[in-house]
py3Dmol code that shows the C-alpha trace and the ligand (Angstrom):
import py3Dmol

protein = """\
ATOM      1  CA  UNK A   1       0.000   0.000   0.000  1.00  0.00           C
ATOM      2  CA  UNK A   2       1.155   3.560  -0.230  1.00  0.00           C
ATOM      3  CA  UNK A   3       3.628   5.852   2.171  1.00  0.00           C
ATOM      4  CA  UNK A   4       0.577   5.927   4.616  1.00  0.00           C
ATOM      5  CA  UNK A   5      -0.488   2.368   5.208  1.00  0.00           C
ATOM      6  CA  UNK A   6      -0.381   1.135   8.809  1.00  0.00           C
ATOM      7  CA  UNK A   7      -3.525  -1.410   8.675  1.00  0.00           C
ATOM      8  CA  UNK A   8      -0.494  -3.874   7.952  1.00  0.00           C
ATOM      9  CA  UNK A   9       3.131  -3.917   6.968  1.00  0.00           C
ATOM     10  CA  UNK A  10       3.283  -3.474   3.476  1.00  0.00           C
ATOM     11  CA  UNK A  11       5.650  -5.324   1.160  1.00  0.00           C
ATOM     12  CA  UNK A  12       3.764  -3.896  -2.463  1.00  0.00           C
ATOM     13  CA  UNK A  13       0.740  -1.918  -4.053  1.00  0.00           C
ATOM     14  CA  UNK A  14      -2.737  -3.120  -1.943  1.00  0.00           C
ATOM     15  CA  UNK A  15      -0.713  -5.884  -0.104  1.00  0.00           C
ATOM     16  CA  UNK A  16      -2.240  -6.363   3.183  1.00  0.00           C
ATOM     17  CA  UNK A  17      -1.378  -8.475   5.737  1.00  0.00           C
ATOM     18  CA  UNK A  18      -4.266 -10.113   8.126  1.00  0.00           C
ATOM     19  CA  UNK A  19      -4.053  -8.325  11.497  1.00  0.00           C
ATOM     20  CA  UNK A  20      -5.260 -11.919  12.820  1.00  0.00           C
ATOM     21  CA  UNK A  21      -2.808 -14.591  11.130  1.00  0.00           C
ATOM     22  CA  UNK A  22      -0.473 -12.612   9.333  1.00  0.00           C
ATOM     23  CA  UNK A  23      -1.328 -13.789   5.793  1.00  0.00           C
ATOM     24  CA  UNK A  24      -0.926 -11.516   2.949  1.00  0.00           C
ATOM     25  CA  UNK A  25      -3.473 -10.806   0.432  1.00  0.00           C
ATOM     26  CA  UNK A  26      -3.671  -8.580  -2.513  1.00  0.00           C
ATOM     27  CA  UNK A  27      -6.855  -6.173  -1.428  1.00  0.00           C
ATOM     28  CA  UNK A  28      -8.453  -5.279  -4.977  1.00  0.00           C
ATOM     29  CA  UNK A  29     -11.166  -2.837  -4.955  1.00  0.00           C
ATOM     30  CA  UNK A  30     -13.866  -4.302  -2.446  1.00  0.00           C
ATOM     31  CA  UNK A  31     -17.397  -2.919  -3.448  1.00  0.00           C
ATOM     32  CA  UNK A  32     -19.601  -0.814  -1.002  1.00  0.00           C
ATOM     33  CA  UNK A  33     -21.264  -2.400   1.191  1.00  0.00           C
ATOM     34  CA  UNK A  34     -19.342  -5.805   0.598  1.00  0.00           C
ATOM     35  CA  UNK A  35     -16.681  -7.701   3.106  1.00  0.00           C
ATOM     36  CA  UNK A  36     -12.977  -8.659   1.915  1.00  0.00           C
ATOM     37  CA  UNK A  37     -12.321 -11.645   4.220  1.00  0.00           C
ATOM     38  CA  UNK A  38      -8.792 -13.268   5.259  1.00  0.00           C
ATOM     39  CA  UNK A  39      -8.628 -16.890   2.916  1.00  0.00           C
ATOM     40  CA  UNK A  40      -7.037 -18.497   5.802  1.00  0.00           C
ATOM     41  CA  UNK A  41      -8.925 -17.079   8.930  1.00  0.00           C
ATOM     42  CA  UNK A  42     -12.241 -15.233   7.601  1.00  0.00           C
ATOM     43  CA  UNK A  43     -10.922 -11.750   9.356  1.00  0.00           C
ATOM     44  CA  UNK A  44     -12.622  -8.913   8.006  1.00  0.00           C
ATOM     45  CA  UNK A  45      -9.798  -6.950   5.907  1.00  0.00           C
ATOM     46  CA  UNK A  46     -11.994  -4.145   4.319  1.00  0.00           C
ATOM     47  CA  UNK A  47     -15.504  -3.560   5.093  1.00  0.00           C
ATOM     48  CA  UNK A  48     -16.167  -0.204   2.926  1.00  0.00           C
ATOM     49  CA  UNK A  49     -19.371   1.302   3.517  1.00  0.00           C
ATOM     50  CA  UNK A  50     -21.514   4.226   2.392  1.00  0.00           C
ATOM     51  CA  UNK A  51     -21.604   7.258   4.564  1.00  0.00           C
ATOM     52  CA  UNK A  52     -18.763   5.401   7.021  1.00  0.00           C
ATOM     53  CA  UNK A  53     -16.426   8.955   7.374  1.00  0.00           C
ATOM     54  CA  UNK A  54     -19.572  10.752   8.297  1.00  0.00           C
ATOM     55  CA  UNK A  55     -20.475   8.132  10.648  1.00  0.00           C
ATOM     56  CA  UNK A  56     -17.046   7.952  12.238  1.00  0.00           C
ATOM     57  CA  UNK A  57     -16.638  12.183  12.302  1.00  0.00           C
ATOM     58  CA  UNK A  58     -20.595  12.199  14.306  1.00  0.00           C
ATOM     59  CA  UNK A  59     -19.058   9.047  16.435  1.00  0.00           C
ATOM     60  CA  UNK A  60     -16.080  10.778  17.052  1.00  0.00           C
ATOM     61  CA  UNK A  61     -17.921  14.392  18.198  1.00  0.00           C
ATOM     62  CA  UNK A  62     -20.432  12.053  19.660  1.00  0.00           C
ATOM     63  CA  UNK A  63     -16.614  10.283  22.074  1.00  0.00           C
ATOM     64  CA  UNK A  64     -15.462  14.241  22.547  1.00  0.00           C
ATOM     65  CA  UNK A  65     -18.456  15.281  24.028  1.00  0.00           C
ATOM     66  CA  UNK A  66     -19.430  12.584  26.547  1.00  0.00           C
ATOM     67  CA  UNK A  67     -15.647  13.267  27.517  1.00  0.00           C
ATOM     68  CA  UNK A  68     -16.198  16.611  28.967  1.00  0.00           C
ATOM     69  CA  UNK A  69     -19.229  15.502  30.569  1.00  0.00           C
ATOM     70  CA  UNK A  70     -16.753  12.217  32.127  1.00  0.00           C
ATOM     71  CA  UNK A  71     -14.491  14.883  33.471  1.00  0.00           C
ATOM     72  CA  UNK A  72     -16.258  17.437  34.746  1.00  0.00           C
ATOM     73  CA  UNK A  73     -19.751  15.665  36.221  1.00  0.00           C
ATOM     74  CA  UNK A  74     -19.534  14.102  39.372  1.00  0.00           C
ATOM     75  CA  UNK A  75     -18.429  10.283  39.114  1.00  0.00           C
ATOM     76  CA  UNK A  76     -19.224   8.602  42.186  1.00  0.00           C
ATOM     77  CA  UNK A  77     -21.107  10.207  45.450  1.00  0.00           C
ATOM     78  CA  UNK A  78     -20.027   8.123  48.265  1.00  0.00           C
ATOM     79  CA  UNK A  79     -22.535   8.035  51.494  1.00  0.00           C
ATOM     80  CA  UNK A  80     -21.149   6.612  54.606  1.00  0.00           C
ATOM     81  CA  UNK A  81     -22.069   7.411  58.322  1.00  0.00           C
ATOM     82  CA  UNK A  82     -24.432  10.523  57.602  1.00  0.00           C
ATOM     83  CA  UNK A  83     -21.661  12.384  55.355  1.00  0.00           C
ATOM     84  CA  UNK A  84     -21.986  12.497  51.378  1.00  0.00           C
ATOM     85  CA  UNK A  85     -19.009  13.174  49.405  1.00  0.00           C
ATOM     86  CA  UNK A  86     -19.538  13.402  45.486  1.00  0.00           C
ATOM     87  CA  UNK A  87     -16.225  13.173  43.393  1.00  0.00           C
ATOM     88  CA  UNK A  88     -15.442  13.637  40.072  1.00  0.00           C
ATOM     89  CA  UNK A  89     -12.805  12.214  37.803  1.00  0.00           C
ATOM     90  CA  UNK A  90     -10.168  15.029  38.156  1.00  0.00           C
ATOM     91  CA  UNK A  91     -10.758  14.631  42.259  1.00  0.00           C
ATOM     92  CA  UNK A  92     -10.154  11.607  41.937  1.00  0.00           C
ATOM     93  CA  UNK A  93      -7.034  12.500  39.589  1.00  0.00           C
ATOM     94  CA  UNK A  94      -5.731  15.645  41.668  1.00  0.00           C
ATOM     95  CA  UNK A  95      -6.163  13.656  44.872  1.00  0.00           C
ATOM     96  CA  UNK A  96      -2.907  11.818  43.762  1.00  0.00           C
ATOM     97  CA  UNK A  97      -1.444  15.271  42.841  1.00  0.00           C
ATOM     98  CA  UNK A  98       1.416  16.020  45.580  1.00  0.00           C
ATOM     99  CA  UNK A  99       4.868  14.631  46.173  1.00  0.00           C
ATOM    100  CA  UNK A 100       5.779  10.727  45.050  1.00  0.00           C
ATOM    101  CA  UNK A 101       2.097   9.941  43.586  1.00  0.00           C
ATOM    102  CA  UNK A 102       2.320  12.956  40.632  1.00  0.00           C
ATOM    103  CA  UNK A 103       3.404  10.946  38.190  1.00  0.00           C
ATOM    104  CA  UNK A 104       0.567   8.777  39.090  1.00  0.00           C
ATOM    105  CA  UNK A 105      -1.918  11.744  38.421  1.00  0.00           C
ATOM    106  CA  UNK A 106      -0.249  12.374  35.382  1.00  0.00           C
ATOM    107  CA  UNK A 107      -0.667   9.023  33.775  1.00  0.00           C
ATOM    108  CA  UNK A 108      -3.914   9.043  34.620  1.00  0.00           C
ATOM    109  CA  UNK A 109      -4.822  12.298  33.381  1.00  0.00           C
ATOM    110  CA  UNK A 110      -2.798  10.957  29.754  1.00  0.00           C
ATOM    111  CA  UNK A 111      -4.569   7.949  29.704  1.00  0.00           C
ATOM    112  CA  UNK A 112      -8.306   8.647  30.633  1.00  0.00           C
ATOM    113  CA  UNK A 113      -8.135  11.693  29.231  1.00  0.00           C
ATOM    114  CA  UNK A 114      -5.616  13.638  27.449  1.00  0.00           C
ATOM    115  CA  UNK A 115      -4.883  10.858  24.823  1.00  0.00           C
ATOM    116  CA  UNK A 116      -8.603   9.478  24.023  1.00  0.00           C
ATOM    117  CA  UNK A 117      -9.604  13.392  23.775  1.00  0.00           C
ATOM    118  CA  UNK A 118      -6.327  14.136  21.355  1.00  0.00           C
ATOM    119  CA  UNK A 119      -7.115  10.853  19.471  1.00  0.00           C
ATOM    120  CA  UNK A 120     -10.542  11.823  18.703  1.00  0.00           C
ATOM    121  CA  UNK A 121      -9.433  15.645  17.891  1.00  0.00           C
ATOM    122  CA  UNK A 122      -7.176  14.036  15.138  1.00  0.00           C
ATOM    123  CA  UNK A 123      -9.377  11.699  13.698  1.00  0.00           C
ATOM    124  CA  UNK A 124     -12.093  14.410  13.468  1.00  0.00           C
ATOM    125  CA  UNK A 125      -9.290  16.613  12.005  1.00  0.00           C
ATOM    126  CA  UNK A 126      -8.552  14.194   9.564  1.00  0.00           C
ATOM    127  CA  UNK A 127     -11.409  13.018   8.103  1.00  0.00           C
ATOM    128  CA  UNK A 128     -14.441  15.400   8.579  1.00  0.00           C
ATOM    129  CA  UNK A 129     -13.519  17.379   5.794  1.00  0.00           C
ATOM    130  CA  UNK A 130     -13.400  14.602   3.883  1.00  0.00           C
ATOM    131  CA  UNK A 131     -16.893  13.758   5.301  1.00  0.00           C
ATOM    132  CA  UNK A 132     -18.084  16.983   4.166  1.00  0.00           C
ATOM    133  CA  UNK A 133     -16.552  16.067   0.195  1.00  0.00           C
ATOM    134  CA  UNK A 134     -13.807  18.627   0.357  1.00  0.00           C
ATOM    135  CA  UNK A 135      -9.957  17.887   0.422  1.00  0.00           C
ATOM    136  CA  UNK A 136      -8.665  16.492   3.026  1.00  0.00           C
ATOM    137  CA  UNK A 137      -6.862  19.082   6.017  1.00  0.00           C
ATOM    138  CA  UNK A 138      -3.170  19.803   5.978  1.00  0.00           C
ATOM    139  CA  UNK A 139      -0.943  17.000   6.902  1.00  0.00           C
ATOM    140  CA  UNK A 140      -4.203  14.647   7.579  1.00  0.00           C
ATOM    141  CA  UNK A 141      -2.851  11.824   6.579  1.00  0.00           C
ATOM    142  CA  UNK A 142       0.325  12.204   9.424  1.00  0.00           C
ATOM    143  CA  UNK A 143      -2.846  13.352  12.102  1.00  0.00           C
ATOM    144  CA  UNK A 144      -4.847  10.001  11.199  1.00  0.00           C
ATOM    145  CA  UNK A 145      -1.427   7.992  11.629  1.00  0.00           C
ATOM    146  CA  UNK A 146      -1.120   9.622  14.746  1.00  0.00           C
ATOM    147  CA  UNK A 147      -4.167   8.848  16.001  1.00  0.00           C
ATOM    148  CA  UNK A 148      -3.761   4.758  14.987  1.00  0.00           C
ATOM    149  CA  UNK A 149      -0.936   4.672  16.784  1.00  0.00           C
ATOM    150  CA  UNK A 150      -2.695   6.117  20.530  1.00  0.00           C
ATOM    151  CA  UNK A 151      -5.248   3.626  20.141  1.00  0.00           C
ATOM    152  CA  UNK A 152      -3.937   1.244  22.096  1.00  0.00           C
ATOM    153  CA  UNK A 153      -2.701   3.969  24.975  1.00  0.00           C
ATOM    154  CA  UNK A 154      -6.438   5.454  25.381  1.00  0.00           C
ATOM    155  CA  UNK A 155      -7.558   3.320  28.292  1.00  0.00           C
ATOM    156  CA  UNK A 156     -11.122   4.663  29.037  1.00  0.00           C
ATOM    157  CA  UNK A 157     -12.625   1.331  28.765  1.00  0.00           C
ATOM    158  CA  UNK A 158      -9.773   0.211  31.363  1.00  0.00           C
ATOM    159  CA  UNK A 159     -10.336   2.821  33.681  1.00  0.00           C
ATOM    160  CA  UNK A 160     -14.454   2.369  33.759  1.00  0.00           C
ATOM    161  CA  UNK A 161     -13.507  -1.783  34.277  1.00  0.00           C
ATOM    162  CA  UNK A 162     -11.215  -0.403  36.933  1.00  0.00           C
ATOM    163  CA  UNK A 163     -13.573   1.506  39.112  1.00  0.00           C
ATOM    164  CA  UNK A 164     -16.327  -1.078  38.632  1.00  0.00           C
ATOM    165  CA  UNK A 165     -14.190  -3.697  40.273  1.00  0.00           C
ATOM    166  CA  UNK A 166     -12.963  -0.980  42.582  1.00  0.00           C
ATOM    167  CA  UNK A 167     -16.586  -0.579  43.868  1.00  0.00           C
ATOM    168  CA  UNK A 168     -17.378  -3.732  44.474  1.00  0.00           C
ATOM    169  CA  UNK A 169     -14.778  -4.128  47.286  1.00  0.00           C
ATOM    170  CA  UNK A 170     -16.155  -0.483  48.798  1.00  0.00           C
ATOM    171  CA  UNK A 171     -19.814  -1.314  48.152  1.00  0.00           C
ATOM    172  CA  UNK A 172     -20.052  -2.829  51.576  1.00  0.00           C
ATOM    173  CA  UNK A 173     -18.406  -0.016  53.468  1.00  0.00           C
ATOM    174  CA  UNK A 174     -20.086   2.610  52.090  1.00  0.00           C
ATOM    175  CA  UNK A 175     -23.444   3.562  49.977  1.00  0.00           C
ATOM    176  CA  UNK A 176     -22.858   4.621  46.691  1.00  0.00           C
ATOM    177  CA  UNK A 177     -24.510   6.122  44.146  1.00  0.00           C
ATOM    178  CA  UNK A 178     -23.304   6.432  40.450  1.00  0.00           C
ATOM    179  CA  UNK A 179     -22.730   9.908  38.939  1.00  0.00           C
ATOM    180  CA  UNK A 180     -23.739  11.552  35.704  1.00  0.00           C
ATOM    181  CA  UNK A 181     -19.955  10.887  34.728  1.00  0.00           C
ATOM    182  CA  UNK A 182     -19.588   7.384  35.032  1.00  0.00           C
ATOM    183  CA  UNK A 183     -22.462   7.002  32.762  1.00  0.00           C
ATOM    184  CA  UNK A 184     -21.149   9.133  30.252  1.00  0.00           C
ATOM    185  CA  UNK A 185     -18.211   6.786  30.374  1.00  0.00           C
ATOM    186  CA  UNK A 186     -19.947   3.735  30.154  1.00  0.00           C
ATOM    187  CA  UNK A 187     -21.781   5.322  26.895  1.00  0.00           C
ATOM    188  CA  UNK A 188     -18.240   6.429  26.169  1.00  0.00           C
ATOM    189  CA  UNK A 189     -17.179   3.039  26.136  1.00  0.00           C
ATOM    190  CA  UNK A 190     -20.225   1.547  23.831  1.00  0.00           C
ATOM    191  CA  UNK A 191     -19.333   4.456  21.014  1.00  0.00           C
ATOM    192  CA  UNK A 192     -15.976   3.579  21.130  1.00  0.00           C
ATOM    193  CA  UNK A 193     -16.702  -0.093  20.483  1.00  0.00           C
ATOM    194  CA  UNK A 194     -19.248   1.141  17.696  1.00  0.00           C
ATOM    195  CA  UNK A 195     -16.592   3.041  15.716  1.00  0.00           C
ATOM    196  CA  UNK A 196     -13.997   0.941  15.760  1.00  0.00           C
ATOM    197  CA  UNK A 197     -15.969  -1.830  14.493  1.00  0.00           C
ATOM    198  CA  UNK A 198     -17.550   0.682  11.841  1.00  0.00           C
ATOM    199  CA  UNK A 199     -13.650   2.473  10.725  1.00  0.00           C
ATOM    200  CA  UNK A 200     -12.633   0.148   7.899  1.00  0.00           C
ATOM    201  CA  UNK A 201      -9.131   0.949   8.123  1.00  0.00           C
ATOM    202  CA  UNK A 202      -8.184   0.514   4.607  1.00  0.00           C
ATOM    203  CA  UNK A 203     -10.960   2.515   2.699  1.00  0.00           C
ATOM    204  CA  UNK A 204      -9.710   5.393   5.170  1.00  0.00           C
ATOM    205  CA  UNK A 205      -6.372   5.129   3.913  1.00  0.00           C
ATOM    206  CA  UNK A 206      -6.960   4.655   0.683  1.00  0.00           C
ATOM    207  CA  UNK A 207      -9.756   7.615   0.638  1.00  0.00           C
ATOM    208  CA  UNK A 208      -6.934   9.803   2.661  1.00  0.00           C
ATOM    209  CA  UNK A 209      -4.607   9.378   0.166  1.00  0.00           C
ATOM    210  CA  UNK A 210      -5.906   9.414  -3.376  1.00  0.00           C
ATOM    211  CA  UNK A 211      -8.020  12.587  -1.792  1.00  0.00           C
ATOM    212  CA  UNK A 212      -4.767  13.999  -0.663  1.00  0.00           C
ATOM    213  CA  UNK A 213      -2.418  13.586  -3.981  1.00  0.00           C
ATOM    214  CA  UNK A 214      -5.657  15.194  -6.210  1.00  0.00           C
TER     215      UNK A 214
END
"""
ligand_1 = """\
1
ZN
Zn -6.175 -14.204 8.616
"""
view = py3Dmol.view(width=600, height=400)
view.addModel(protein, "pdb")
view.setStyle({"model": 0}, {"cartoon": {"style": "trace"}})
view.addModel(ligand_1, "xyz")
view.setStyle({"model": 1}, {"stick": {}})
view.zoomTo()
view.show()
């Protein structure tokens, strides 16, 4: 595939490898709406569909905004012996803020929030123009390769499996009631889940690309 291709290593024009077994196939052009499967394994290689960047771009917006309302909302309000507390995620974040546990605070800050929100910046950046029909943004092709490569380092999903387990241990110490936050992270989660499994990879490289030589 071309200079821009990180669905797999490339070793030639539309050479793809399966993410799954690592067998390479020559990726032709797969018609809307149809699935180019892996011969060996039956993983989905490229799924292109009509309408998919516009779908991503209002998924994305959809990520960015439940984000702020993760952050900011209250999380968790924890009842215990006649006193209430309610706590939000950067509480729970700054209450790690002094001395040895900062760089605690600041990994979780990067990974709950500073990388998913600068992933789904980028991938907005990227490819809502080209959702729109225009050209593609400056350097989006480098700003969607950017935001490939943080998938694997934005850890919301982690961090809501986290606290879940987290409150089982408290739940008998303490009454607790769930937040608007942790519900906009839970729905956070489900969107996530949606998109990926809607972004076929290689029509948005190829897309990015011939839209970005024209
Ligand atoms: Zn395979």
């Amino acid at each position: 595939m071309m200079a821009g291709m990180t669905v797999a290593d490339s070793a030639g024009p539309d050479l793809v490898a399966c993410p799954t077994c690592d067998a390479l196939h020559r990726v032709g052009s797969v018609p809307l709406g149809a699935r180019g499967r892996c011969s060996r394994c039956g993983t989905v290689l490229a799924a292109p569909r009509a309408g998919a960047m516009t779908r991503i771009v209002m998924l994305a917006a959809t990520s960015l905004v439940l984000m702020v309302a993760a952050v900011f909302f209250p999380f968790l309000e924890i009842s215990a012996g006649g006193m209430t507390r309610k706590s939000s995620v950067l509480d729970a974040a700054l209450a790690f803020s002094d001395g040895l546990t900062l760089p605690l605070t600041l990994a979780v800050a990067a990974f709950i929030i500073v990388l998913p929100a600068l992933r789904l910046g980028l991938i907005i950046y990227a490819l809502a123009p080209m959702a729109l029909g225009w050209h593609p943004a400056r350097r989006a092709v480098p700003a969607f390769r950017l935001a490939e490569s943080l998938r694997p380092w934005a850890m919301a999903e982690i961090f809501v499996i986290g606290v879940a387990v987290a409150l089982v241990k408290v739940g008998g110490l303490a009454t607790l009631h769930f937040g608007v936050a942790f519900w906009a992270f839970v729905l956070l989660v489900l969107v996530n889940v949606l998109n990926d499994n809607f972004m076929c990879r290689l029509t948005i490289w190829r897309t990015l690309e011939q839209r970005s030589r024209s």
